[in-house]
Biopython code that builds the backbone (N, CA, C, O; Angstrom):
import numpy as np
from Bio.PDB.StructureBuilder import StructureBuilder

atoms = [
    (1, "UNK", "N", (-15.885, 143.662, 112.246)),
    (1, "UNK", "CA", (-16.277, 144.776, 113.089)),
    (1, "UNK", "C", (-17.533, 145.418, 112.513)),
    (1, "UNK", "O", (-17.508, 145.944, 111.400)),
    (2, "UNK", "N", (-18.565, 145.381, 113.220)),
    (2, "UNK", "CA", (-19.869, 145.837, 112.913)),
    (2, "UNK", "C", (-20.280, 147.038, 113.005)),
    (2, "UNK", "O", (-21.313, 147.482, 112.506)),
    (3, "UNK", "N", (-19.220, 147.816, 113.867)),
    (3, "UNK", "CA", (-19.706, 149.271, 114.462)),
    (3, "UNK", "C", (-18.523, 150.119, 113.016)),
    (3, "UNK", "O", (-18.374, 151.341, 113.044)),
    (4, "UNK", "N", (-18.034, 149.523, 112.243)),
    (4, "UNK", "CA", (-17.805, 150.249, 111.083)),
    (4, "UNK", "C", (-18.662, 150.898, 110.183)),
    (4, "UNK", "O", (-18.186, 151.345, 109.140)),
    (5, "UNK", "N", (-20.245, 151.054, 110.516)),
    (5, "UNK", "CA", (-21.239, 151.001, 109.698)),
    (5, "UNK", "C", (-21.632, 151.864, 109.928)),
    (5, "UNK", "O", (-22.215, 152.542, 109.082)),
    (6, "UNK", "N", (-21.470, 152.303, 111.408)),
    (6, "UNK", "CA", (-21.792, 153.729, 112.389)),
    (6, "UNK", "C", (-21.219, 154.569, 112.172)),
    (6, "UNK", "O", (-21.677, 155.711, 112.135)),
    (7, "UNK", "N", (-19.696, 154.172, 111.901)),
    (7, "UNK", "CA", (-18.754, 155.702, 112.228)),
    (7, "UNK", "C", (-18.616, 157.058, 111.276)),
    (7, "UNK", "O", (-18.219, 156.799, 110.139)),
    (8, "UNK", "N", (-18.795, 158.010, 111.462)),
    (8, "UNK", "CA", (-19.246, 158.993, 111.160)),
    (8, "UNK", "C", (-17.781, 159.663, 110.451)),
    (8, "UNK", "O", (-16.725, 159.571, 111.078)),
    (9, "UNK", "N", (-17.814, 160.102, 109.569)),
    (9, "UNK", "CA", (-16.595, 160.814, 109.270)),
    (9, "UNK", "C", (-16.822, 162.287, 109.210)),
    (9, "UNK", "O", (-17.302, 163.016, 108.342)),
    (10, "UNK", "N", (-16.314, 162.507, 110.436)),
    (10, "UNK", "CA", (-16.520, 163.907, 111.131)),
    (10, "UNK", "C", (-15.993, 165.294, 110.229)),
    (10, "UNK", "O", (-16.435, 166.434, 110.370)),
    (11, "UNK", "N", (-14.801, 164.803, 109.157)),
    (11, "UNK", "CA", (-14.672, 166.350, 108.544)),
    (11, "UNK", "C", (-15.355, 166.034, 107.476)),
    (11, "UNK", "O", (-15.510, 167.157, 106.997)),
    (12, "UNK", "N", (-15.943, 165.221, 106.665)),
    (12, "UNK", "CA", (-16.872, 165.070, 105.980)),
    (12, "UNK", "C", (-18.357, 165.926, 106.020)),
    (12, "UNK", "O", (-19.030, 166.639, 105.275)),
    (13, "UNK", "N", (-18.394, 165.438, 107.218)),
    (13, "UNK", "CA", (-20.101, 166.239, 108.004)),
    (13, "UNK", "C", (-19.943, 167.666, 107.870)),
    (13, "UNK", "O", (-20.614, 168.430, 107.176)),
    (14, "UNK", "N", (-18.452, 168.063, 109.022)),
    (14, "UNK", "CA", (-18.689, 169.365, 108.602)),
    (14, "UNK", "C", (-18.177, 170.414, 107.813)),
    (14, "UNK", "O", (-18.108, 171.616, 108.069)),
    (15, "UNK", "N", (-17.749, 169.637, 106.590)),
    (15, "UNK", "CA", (-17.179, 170.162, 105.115)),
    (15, "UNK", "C", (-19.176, 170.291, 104.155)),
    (15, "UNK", "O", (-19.538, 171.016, 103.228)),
    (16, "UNK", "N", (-19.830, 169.408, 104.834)),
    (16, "UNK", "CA", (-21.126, 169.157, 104.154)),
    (16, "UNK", "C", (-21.942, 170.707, 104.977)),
    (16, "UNK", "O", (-22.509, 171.489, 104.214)),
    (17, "UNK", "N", (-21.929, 170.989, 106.346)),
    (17, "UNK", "CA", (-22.329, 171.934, 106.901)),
    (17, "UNK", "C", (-21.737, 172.958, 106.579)),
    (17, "UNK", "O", (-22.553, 173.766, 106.137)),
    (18, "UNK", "N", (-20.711, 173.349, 106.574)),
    (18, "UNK", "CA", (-19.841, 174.570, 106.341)),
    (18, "UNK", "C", (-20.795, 174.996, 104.865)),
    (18, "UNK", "O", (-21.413, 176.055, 104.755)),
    (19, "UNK", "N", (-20.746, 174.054, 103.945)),
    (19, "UNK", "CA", (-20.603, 174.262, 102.708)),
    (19, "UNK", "C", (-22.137, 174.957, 102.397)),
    (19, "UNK", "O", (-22.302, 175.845, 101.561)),
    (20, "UNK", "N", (-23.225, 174.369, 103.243)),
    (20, "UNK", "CA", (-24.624, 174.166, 103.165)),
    (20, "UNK", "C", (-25.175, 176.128, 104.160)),
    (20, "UNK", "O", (-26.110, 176.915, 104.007)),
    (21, "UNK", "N", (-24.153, 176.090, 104.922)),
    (21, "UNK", "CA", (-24.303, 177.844, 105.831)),
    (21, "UNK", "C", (-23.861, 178.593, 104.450)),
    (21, "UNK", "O", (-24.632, 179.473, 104.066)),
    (22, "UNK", "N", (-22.559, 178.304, 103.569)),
    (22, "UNK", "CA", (-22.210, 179.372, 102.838)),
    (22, "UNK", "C", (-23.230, 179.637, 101.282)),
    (22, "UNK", "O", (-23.348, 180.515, 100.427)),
    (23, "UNK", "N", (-23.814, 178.294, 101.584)),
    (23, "UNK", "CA", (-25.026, 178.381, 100.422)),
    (23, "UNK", "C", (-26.488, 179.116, 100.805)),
    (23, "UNK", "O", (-27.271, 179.497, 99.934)),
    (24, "UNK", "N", (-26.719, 179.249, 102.181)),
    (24, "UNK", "CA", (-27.154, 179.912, 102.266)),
    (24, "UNK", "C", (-27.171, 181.594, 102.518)),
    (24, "UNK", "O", (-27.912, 182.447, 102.029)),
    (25, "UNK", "N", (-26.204, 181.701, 103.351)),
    (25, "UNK", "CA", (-25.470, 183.114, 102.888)),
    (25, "UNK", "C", (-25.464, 183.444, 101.671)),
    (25, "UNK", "O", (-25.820, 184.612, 101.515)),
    (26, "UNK", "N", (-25.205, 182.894, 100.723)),
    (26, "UNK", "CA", (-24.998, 183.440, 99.376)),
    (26, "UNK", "C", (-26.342, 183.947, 98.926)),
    (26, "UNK", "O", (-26.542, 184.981, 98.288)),
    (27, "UNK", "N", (-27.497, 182.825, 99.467)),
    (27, "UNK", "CA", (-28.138, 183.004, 98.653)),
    (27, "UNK", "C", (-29.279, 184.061, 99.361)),
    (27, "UNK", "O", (-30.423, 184.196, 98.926)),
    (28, "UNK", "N", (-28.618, 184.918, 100.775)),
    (28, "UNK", "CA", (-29.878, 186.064, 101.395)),
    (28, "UNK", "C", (-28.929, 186.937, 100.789)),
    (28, "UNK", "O", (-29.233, 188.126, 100.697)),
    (29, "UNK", "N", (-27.686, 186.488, 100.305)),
    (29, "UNK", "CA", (-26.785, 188.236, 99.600)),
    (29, "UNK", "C", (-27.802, 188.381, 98.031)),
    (29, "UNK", "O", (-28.512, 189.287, 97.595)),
    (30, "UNK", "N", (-27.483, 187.181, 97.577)),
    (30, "UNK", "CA", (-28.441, 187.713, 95.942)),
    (30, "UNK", "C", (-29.681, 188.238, 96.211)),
    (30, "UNK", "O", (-30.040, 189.264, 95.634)),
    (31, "UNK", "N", (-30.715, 187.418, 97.381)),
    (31, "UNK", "CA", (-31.481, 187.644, 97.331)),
    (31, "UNK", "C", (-31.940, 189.753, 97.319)),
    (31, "UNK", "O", (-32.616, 190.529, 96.644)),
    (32, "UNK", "N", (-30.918, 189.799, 98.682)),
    (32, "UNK", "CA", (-30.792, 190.999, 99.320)),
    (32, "UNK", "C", (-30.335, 192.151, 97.850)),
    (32, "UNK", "O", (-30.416, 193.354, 98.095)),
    (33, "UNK", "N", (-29.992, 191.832, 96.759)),
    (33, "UNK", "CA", (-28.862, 192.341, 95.945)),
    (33, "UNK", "C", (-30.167, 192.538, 95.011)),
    (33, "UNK", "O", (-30.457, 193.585, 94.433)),
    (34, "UNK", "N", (-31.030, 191.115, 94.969)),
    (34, "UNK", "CA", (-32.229, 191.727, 93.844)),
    (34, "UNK", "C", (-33.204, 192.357, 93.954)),
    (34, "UNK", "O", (-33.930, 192.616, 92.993)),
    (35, "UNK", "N", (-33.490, 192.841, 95.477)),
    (35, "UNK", "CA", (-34.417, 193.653, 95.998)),
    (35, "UNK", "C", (-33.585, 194.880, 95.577)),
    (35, "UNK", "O", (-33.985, 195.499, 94.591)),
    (36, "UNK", "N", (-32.638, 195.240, 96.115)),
    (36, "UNK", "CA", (-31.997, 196.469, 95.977)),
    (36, "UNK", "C", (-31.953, 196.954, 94.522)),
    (36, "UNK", "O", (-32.463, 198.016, 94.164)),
    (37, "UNK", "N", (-31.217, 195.986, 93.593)),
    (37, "UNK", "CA", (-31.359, 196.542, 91.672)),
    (37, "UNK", "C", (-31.571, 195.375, 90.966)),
    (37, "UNK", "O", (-30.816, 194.591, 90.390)),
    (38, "UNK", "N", (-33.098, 195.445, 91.183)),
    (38, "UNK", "CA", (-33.658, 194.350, 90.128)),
    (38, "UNK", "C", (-33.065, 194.476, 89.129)),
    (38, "UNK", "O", (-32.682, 195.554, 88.676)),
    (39, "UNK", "N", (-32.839, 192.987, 88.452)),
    (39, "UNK", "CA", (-32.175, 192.590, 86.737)),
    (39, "UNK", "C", (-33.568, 193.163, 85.963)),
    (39, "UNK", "O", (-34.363, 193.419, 86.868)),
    (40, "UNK", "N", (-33.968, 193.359, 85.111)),
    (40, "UNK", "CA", (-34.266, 194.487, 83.780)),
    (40, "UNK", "C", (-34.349, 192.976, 83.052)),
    (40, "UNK", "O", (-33.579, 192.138, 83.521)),
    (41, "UNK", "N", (-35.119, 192.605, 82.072)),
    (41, "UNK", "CA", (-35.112, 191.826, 81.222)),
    (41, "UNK", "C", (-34.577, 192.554, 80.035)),
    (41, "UNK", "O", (-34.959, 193.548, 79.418)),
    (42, "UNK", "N", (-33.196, 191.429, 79.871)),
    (42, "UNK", "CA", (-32.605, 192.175, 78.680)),
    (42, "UNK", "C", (-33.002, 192.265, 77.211)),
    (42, "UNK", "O", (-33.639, 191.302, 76.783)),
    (43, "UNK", "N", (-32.703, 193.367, 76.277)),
    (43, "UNK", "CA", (-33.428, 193.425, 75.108)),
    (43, "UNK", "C", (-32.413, 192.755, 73.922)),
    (43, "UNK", "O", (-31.187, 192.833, 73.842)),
    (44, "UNK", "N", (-33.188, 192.205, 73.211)),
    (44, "UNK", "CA", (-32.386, 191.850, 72.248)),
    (44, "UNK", "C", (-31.935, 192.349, 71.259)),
    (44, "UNK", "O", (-32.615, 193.116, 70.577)),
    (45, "UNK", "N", (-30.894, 192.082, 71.006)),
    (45, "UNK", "CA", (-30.288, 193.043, 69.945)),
    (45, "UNK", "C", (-30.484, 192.893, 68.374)),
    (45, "UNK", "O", (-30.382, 191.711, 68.047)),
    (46, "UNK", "N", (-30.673, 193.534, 67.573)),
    (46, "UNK", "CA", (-31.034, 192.888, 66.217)),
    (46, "UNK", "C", (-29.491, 192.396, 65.625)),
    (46, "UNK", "O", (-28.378, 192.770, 65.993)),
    (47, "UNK", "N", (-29.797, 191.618, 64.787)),
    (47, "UNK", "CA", (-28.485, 190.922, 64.135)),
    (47, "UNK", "C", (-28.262, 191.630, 62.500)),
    (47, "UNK", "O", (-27.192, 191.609, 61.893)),
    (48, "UNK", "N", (-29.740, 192.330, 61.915)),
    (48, "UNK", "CA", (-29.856, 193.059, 60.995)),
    (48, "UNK", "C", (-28.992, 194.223, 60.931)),
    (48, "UNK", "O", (-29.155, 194.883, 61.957)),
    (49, "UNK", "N", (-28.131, 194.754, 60.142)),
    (49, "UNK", "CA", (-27.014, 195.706, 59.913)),
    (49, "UNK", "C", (-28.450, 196.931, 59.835)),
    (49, "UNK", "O", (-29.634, 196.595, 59.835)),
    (50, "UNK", "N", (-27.993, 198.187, 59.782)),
    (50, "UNK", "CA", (-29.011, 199.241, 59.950)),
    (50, "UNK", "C", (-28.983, 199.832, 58.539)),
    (50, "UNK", "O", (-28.029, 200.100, 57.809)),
    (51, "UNK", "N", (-30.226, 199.952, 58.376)),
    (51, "UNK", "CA", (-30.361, 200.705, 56.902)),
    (51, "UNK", "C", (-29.425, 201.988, 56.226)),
    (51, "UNK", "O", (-29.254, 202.954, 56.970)),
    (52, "UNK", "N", (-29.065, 202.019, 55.419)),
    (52, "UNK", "CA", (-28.282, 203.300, 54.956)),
    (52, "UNK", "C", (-29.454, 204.308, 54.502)),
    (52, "UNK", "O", (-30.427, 204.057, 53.791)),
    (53, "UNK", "N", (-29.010, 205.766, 55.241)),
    (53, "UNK", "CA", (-29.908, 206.547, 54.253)),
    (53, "UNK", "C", (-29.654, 207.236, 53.265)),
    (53, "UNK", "O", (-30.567, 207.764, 52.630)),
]
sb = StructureBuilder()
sb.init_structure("model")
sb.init_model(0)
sb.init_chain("A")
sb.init_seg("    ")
for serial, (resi, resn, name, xyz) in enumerate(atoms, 1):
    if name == "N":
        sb.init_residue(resn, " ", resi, " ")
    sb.init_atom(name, np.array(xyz, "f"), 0.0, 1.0, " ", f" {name:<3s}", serial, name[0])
structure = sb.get_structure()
């Protein structure tokens, strides 16, 4: 059978679509999320104990 080559596996496709809308959703929420409170480049912390006075 030759037309086995064609057939489409339909919850496949739209397990691949579903998946591909919620990736984009996600990604106008972060987007939307980093306009609102930009991340801050974080500072590093020293690993040096603090001087005694």
């Amino acid at each position: 059978m030759s037309d086995d080559d064609k057939l489409i596996d339909l919850n496949a496709e739209r397990a691949k679509r579903v998946h591909d809308l919620n990736d984009k959703r996600l990604n106008e929420v972060r987007q939307a999320f980093e306009q609102a409170m930009p991340l801050g480049k974080t500072k590093k912390k020293s690993k040096n104990k603090p001087k005694k006075r």
